[in-house]
N, C-alpha and C positions, 0 to 999 in steps of 0.2 A: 155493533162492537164499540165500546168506549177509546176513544182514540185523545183523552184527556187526559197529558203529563200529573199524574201521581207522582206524591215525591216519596221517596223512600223512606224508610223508618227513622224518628228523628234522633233515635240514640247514636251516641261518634259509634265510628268501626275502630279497629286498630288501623293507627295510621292518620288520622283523621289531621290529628294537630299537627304532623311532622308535615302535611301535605299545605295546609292552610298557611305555617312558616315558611314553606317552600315557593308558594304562590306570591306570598308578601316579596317573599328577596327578589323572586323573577321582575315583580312589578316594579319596586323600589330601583333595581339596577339598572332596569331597562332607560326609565324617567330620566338616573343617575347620568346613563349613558347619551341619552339621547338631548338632556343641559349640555354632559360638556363641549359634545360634537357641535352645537349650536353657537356656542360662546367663543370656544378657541375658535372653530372655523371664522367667524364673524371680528376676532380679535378684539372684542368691547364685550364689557358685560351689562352695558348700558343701552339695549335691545331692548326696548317696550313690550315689541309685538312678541317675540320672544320668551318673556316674562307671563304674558298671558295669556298664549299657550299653555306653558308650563302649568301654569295658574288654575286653568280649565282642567285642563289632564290629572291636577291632585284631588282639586274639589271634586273629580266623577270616582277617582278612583275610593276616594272615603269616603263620600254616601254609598255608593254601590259597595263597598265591600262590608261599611256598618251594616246593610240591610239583609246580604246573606249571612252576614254571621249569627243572624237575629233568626232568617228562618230558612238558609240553608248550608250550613258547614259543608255539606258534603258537595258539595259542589263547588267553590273554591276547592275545598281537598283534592276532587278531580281534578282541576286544572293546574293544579302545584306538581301533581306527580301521577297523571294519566297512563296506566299500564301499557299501551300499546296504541302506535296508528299503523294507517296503509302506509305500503312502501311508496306510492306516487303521492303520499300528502307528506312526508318530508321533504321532498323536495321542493314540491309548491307549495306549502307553508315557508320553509325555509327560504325561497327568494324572497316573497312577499313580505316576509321579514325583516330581509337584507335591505330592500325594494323602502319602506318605510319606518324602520327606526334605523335606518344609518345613512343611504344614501342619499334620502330627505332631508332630514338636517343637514348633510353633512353641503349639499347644494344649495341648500337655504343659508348656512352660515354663511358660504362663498362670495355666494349673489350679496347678502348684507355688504361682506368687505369689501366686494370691489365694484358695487353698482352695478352689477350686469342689466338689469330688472330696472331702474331708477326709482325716482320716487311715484308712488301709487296712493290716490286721496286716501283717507281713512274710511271712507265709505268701504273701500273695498275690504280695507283690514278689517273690519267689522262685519261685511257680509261672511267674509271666511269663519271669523270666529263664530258666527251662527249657526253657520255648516259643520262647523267642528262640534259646536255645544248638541246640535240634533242629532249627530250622528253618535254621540257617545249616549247622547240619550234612549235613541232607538237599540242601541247593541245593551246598555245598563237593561232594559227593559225588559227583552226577549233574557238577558243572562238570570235575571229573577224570576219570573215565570217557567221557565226553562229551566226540570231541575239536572237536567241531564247535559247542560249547556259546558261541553267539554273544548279543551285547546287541541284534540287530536281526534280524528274522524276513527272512529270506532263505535262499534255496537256494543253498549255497555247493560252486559247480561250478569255483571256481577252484583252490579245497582238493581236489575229487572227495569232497565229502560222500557219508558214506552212511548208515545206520540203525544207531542203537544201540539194541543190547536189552542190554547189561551192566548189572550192578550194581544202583540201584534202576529202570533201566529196564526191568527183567526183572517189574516189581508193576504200575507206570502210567507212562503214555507220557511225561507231562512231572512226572518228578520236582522240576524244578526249581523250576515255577513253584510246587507244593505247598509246598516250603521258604521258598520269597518271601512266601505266606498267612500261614505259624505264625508270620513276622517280623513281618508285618504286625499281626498279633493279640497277641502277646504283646509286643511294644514296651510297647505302651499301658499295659499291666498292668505291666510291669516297673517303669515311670516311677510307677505308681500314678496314671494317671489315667484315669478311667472315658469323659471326655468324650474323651479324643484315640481311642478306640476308633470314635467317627465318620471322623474320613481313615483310621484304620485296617480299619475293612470297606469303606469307598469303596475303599482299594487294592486290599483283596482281590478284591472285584467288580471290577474293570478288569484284574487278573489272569486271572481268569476267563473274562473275553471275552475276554483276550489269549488264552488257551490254546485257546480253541477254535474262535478265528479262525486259529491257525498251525497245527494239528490239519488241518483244511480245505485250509489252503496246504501244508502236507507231503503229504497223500493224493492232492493233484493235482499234484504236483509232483517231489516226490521218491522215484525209484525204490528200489522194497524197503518202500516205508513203508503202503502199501494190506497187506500180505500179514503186515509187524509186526501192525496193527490187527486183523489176524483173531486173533495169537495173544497180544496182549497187549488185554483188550478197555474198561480203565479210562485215564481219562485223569488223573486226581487221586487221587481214592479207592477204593482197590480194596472192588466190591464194591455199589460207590456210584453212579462217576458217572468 
C-alpha cells in the first residue's frame, strides 16, 4: 500500500483564496497580539531579545508561507478555515494556545519589568533562539511536505487525505507537533525568562496529549496510517517515545 502524502489536485477549490486571507489575518494578529503583550507587559519597547524573537517568528512565517503558496495553496486554505475538529481538540488546542501566545508573553513581559529572572549571559539568549529557529524549522518542514498539515485534528476526506511518510516523517509520525515543543521551550529562554518556561512546559504537555490523542484518531480512522505505525514506530522522539 502507498502510504506517501499526494497532494491533491493543484487547481484552487472555491474557497481557496478567502481561506489563505483568513490564515494571513490569524497569523498576522496572533504576532500583532503577542508584540503587544510583550512590550506593555515589559513597559519598554526597547527589548532586544524581544525584537528577535519577533524577528525569527516573521522571517519563518514568509519563507514558509512564500513556499506553500508556490506549491501548496490548499493547505494554508485549510488551516485559515478547517471544516471541522474533535470536540476534545478544542479544548486542548485551545489551552495550549492560551498556554503560548498569551500567557508566555505575557510572563515574559513581567519577568522583563520587574527582574524576577535577573540578568542571564547571552549565551543563553542565543541557545534559546536556536531552539526556537529549529523548532520553527522542523514544524515549516513537516507543514510543506505535509499537504494535509491542518490546524484542527480531523480526517480530511474531502481533500482524499492520505499518509505521509516524506521528509521528517520518514524519523516520527508528528514531526510537527515536536517543532511546536522546541518553540515552546526555547521562547522562554530566548526572552531570558526562567519563569515564562511554566506556560512554556504547560504548552508542551498539551502538545503531548494533543499528539497522542490524533495518533489514536489517525490509526482509527485514516487508511494507510495503522501500517505507517508499524514502519515508522516513534511518535516525537526517535528512539524515545
Amino acid at each position: 500500500m502507498n502510504i506517501t502524502s499526494e497532494r491533491p489536485p493543484t487547481e484552487k477549490h472555491p474557497g481557496t483564496a478567502a481561506g489563505i486571507l483568513a490564515r494571513f489575518a490569524q497569523v498576522m494578529f496572533v504576532m500583532a497580539l503577542q508584540a503587544a503583550i510583550l512590550f506593555l507587559a515589559a513597559g519598554r519597547l526597547d527589548w532586544t531579545w524581544a525584537w528577535v524573537f519577533l524577528g525569527i517568528s516573521l522571517l519563518t512565517v514568509l519563507i514558509n508561507g512564500a513556499i506553500l503558496l508556490h506549491t501548496s495553496p490548499e493547505t494554508i486554505a485549510e488551516r485559515g478555515r478547517p471544516k471541522e475538529t474533535k470536540d476534545w481538540d478544542k479544548i486542548v488546542a485551545g489551552l495550549c494556545g492560551l498556554a503560548l501566545f498569551l500567557a508566555l508573553p505575557l510572563v515574559a513581559g513581567l519577568d522583563a519589568h520587574f527582574g524576577w529572572t535577573g540578568e542571564l549571559s547571552d549565551s543563553w539568549h542565543i541557545a534559546g533562539a536556536l531552539v526556537l529557529a529549529a523548532g520553527f524549522s522542523l514544524g515549516a518542514w513537516a507543514m510543506i511536505v505535509n499537504a494535509y498539515f491542518s490546524t484542527a485534528v480531523r480526517i480530511q476526506t474531502d481533500r482524499g487525505q492520505t499518509v505521509c511518510s516524506t521528509g521528517p516523517y520518514r524519523s516520527v509520525r508528528h514531526p510537527g507537533y515536536a517543532g511546536f515543543i522546541l518553540q515552546s521551550l526555547g521562547t522562554p529562554i530566548l526572552l531570558g525568562s526562567v519563569w515564562a518556561l511554566i506556560p512554556g512546559i504547560m504548552a508542551a504537555t498539551l502538545l503531548i496529549i494533543r499528539t497522542s490523542l490524533e495518533d489514536r484518531t489517525l490509526q482509527a480512522e485514516l487508511p494507510g496510517y495503522r501500517d505507517y505505525v508499524q514502519e515508522v514506530r516513534y511518535r516525537l522522539v526517535p528512539g524515545i517515545w
